[in-house]
KEKE-3310 file (N, C-alpha, C; in steps of 0.2 Angstrom, whole numbers, plus 5000, padded with zeros to 4 digits):
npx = (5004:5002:5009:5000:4987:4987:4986:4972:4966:4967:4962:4949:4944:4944:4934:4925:4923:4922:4909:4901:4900:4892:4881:4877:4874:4859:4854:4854:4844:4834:4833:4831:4817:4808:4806:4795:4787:4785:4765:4757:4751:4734:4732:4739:4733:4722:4722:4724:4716:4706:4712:4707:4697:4686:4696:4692:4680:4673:4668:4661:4671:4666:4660:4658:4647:4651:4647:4653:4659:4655:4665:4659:4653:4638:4636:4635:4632:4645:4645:4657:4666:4670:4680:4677:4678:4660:4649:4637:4628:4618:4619:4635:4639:4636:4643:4655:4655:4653:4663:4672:4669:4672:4684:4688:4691:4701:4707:4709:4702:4687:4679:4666:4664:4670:4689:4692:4681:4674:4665:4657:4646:4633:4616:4602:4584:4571:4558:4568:4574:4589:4600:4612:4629:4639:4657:4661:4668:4661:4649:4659:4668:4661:4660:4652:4635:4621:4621:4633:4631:4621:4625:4633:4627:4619:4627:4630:4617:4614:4625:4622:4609:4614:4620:4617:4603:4593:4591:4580:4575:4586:4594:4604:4616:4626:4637:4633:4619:4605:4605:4603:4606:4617:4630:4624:4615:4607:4593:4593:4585:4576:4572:4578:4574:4578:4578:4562:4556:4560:4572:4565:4567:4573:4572:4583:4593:4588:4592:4606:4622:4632:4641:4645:4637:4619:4607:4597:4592:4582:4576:4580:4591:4592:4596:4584:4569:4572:4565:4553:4536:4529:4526:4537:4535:4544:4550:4552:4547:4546:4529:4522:4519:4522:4530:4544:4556:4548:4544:4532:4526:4521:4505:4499:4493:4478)
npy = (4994:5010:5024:5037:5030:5024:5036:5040:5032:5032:5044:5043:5033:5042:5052:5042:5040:5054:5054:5045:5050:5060:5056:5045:5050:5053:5040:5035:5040:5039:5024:5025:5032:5024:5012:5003:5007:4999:4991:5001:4992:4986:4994:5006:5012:5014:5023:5033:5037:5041:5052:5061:5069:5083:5094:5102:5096:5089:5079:5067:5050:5037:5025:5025:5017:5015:5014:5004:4995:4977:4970:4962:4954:4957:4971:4975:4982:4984:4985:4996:4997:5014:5023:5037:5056:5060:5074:5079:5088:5087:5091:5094:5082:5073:5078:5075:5062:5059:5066:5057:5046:5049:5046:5035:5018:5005:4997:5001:4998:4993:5007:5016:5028:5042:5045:5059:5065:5078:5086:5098:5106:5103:5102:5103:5101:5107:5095:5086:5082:5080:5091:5088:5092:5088:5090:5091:5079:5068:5066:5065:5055:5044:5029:5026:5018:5008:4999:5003:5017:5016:5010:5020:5031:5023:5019:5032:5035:5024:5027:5040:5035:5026:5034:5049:5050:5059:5062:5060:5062:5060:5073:5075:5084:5093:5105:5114:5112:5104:5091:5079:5065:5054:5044:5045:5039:5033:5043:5060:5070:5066:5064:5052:5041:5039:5036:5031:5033:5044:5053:5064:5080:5097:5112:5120:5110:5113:5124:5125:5124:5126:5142:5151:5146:5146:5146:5136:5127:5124:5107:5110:5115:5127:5141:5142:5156:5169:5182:5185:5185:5180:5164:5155:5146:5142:5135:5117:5105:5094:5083:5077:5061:5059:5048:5041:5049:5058:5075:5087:5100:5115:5124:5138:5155:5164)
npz = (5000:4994:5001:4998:4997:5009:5018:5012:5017:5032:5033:5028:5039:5048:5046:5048:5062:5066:5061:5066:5081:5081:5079:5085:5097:5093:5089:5100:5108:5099:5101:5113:5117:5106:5114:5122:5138:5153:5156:5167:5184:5188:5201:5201:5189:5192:5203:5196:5188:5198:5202:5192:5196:5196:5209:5219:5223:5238:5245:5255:5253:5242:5236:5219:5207:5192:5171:5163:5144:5146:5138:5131:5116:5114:5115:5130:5146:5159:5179:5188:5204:5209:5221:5223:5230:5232:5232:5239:5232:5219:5203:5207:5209:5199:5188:5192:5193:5179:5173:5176:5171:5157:5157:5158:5159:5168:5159:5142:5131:5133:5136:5133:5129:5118:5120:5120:5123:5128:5146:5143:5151:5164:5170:5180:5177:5188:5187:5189:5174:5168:5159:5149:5141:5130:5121:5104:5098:5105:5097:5083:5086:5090:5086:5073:5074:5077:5091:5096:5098:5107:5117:5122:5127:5135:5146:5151:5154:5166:5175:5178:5186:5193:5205:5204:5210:5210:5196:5183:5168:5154:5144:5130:5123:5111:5111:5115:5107:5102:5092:5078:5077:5086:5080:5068:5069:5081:5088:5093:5097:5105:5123:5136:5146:5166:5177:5184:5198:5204:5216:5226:5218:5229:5234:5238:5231:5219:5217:5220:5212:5197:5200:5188:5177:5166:5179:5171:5160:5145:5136:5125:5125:5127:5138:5150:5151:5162:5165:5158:5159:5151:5144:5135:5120:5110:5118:5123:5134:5147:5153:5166:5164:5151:5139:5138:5127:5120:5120:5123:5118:5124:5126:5117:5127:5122)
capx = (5000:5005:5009:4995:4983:4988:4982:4965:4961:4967:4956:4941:4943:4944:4927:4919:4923:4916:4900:4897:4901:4888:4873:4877:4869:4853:4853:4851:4839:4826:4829:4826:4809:4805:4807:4788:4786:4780:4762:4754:4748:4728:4730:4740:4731:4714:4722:4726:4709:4701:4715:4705:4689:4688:4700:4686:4676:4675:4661:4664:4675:4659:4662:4653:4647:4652:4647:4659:4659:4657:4668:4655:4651:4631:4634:4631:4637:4647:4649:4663:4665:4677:4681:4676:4674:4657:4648:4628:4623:4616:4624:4641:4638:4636:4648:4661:4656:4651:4670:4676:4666:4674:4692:4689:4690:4707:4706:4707:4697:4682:4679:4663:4664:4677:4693:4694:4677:4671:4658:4655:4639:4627:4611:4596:4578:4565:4559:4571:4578:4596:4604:4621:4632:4648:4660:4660:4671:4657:4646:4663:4671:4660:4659:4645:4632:4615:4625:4638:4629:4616:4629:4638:4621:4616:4632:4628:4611:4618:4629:4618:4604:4614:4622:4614:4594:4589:4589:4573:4576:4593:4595:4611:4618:4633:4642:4625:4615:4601:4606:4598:4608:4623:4635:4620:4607:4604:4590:4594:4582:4572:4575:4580:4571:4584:4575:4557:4554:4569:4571:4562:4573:4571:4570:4590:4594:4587:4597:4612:4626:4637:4635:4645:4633:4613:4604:4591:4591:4576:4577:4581:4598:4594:4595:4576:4569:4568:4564:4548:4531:4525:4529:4539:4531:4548:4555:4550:4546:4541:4527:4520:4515:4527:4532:4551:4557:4542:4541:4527:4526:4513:4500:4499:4489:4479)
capy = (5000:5016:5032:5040:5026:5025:5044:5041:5027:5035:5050:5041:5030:5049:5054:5038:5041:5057:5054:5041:5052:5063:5052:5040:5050:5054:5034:5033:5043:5037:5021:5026:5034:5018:5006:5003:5008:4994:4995:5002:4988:4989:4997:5012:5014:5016:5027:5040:5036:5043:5058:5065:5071:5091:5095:5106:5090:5089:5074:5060:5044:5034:5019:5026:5014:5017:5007:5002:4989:4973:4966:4954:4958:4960:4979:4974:4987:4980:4989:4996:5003:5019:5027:5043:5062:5062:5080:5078:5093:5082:5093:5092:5075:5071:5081:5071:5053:5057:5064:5049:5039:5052:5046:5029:5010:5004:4993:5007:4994:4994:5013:5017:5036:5042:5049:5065:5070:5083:5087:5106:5109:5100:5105:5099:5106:5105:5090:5081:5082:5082:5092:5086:5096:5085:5093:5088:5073:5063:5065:5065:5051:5037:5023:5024:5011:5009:4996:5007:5024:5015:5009:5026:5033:5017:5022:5040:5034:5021:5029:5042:5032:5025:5039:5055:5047:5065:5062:5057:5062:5064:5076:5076:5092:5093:5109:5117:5113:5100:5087:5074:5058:5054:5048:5043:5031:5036:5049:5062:5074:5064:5062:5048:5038:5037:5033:5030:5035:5049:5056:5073:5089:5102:5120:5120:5107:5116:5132:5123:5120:5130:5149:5150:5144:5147:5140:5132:5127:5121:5104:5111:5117:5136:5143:5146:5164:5172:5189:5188:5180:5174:5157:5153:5144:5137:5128:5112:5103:5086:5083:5071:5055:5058:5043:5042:5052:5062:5079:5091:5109:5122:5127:5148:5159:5168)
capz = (5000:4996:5005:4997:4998:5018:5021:5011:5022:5038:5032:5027:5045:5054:5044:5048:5067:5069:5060:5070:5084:5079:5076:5091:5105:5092:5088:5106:5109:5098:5102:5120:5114:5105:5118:5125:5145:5153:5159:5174:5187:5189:5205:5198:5182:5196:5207:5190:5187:5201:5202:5185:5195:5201:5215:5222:5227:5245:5249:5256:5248:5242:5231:5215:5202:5183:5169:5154:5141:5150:5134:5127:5108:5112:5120:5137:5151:5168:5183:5189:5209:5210:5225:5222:5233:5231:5235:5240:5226:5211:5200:5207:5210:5191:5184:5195:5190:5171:5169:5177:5166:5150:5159:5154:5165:5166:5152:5136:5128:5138:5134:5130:5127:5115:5125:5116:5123:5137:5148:5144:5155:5166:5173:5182:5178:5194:5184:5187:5168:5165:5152:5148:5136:5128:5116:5097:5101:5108:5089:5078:5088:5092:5082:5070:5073:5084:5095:5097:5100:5113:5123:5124:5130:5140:5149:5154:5158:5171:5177:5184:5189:5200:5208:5206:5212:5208:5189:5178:5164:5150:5137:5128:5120:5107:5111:5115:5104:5098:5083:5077:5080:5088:5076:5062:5070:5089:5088:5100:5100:5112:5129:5139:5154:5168:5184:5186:5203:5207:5224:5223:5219:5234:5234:5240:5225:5212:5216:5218:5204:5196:5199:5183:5171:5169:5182:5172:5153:5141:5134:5117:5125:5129:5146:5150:5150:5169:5168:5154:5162:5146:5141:5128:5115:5106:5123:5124:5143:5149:5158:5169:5161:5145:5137:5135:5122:5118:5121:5122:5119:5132:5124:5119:5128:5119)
cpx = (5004:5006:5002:4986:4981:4985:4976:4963:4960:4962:4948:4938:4940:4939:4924:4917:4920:4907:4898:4897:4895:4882:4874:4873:4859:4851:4848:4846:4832:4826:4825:4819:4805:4804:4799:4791:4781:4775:4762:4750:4739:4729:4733:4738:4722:4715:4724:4721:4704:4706:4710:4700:4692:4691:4695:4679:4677:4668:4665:4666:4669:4662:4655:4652:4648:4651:4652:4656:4661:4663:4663:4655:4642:4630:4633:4637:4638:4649:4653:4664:4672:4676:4682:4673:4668:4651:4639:4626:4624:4621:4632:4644:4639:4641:4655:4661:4654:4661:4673:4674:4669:4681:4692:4690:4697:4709:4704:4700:4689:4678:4670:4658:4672:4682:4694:4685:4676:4667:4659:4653:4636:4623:4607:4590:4574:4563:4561:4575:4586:4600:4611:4625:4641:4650:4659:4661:4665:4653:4652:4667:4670:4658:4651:4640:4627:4617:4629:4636:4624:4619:4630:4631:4618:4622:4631:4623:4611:4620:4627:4611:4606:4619:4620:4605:4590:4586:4582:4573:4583:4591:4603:4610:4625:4633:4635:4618:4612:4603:4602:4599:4617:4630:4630:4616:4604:4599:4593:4589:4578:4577:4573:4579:4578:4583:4568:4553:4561:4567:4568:4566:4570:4573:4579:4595:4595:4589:4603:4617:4631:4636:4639:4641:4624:4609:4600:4593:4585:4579:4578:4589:4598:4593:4585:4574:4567:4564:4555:4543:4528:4530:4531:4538:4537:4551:4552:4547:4541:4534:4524:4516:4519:4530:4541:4552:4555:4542:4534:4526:4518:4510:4500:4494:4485:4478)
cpy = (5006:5021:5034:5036:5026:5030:5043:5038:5029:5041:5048:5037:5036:5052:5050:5040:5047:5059:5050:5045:5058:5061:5045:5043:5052:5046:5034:5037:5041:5030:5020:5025:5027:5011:5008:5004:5002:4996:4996:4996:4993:4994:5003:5016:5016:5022:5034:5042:5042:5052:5065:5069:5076:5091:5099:5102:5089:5084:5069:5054:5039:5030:5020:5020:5016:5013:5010:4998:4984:4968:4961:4961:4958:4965:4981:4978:4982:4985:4990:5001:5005:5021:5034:5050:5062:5068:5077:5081:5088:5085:5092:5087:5071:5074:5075:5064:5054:5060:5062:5045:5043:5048:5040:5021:5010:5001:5000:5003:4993:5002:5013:5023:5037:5047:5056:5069:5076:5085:5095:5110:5103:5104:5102:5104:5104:5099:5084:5078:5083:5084:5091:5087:5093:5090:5088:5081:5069:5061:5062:5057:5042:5034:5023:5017:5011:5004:5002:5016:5023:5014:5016:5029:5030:5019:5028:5039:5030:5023:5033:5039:5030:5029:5046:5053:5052:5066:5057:5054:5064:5065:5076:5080:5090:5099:5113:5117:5105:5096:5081:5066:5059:5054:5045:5041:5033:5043:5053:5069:5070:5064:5056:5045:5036:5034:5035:5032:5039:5051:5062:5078:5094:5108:5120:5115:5110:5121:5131:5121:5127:5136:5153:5150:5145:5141:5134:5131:5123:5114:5103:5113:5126:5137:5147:5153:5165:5179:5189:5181:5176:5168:5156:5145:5139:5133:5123:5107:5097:5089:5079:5067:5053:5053:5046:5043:5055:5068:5084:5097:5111:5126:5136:5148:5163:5175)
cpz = (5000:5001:5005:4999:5007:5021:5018:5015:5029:5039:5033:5036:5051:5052:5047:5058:5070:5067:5066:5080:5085:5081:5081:5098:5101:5090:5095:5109:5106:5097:5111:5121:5113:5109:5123:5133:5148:5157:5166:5178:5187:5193:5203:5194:5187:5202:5202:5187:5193:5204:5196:5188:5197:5208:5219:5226:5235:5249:5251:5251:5248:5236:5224:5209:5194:5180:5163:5151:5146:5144:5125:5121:5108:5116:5124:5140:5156:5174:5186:5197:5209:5214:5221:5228:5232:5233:5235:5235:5221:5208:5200:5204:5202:5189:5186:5191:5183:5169:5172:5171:5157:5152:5157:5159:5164:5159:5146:5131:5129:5138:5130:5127:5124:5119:5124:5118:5129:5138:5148:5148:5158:5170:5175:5180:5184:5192:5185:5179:5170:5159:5153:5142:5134:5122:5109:5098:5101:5100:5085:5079:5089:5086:5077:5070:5079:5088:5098:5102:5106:5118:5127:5130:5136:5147:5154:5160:5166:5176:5182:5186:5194:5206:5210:5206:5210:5199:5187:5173:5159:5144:5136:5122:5115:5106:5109:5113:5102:5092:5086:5079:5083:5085:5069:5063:5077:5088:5096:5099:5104:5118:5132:5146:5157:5172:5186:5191:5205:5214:5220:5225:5225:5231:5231:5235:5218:5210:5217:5211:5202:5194:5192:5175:5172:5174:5179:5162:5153:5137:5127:5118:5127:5135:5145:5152:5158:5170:5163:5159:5157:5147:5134:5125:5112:5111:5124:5132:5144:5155:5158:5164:5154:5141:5136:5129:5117:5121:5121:5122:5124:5128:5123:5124:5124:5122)
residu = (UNK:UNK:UNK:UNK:UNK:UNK:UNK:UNK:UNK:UNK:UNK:UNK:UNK:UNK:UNK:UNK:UNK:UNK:UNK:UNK:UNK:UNK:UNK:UNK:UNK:UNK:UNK:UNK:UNK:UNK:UNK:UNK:UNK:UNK:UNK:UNK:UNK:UNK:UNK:UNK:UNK:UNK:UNK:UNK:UNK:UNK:UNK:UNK:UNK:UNK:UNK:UNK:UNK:UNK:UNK:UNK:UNK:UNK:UNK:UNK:UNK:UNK:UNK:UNK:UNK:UNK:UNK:UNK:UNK:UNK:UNK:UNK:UNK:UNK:UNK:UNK:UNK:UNK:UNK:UNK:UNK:UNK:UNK:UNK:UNK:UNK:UNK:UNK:UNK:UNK:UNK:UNK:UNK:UNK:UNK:UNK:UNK:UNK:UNK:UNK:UNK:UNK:UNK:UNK:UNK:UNK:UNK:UNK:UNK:UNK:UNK:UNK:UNK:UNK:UNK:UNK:UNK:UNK:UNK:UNK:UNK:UNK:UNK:UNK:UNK:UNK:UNK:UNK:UNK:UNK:UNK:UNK:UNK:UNK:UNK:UNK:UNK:UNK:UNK:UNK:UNK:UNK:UNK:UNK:UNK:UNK:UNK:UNK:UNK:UNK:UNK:UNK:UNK:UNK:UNK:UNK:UNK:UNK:UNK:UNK:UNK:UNK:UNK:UNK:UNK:UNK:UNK:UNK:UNK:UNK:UNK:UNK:UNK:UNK:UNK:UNK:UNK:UNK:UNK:UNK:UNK:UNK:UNK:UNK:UNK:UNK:UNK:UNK:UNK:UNK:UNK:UNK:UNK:UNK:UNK:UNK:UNK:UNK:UNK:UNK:UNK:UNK:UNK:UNK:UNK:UNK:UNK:UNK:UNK:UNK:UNK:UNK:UNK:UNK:UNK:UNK:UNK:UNK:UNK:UNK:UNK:UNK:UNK:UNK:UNK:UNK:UNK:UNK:UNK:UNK:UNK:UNK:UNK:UNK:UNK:UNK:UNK:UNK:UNK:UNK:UNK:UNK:UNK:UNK:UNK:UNK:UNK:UNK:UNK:UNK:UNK:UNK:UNK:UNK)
# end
């Protein structure tokens, strides 16, 4: 080997060393990155679970039931008890265990609201009605399919029937407003039998909830009118005897 030969290779050996010199700590790094995180033990993944609910909660730690997918392929819901703060005001009360139930079971798979959705609003009417106001997400997200959209809803339903007893009835809202189905096939302009015989709303009930938002909304999604005594004619309202998912409008005045 020559001389000259001898320097190219020495050359080329002194380039190869500091590329690699270069692109060895970003090697390492992505396969740091790449390298899966092993999971979270149940108990972890339940205690990160029950971290998600409002910090403002100050009830007693009650074993709340939530339902998910119990697995099977005929859409059937299982329940799941989560120690949760649970506050006495319905309102509160709801709001807590439905964005638990948005946070998801430990099993991702089990999910039977999409994780990308959020509870915007809730409200109780005297009534007994429940409007419940999700973000887009929950329409754009779930699964098209009347299996699929009953659950989601069968979920919600559950959920508070067996936790807030003050519910009746559920309306569900998309980002305020009224649409027709969920994600194609669930009608949602009706509303939704939750509990047959509810505790009755008190005085102190129905004025409680977030001094934030209106007290009181109409089944169509608008906060109902306080200051005019007529009755409006375009808000919608259950009443006694109602068949699930039938509303009826109040008669004018003339």
């Amino acid at each position: 080997m020559t001389p000259r030969w001898r320097f190219l290779l020495i050359g080329m050996l002194a380039i190869a060393v500091i590329i690699a010199g270069i692109y060895f700590p970003v090697l390492k790094k992505r396969l740091r990155q790449a390298t899966p995180t092993p999971p979270d033990s149940e108990e972890q993944a339940r205690r990160e679970l029950t971290q998600t609910t409002p910090a403002n909660s100050n009830g007693p730690l009650t074993k709340a039931k939530l339902f998910w997918s119990s697995g099977a392929q005929d859409g059937s819901l299982m329940p799941v008890n989560v120690d949760l703060p649970l506050p006495k005001d319905p309102t509160l009360r709801a709001k807590q265990v439905l964005n638990t139930l948005l946070a998801g079971p430990v099993d991702v798979r089990l999910r039977t609201l999409p994780p990308d959705a959020v509870l915007l609003a809730f409200y109780m009417l005297p009534d007994g009605t429940a409007i419940v106001d999700f973000s887009e997400a929950l329409a754009t997200a779930t699964p098209s399919g009347i299996a699929s959209e009953q659950m989601a809803v069968d979920s919600i339903a559950k959920t508070l029937e067996m936790n807030v007893p003050q519910v009746r009835w559920l309306k569900i809202l998309i980002h305020g407003q009224e649409v027709d189905t969920l994600a194609g096939h669930l009608d949602l302009t009706r509303t939704f039998l939750v509990n047959a015989k509810p505790v009755p709303m008190t005085s102190a009930t129905t004025a409680a909830g977030d001094s934030s938002k209106p007290a009181a909304a109409t089944p169509s999604g608008k906060p109902a009118a306080t200051a005019s005594p007529k009755p409006v004619a375009a808000s919608p309202k259950l009443t006694p005897g109602t068949p699930p998912g039938k509303l009826t409008q109040p008669a004018r005045k003339p």
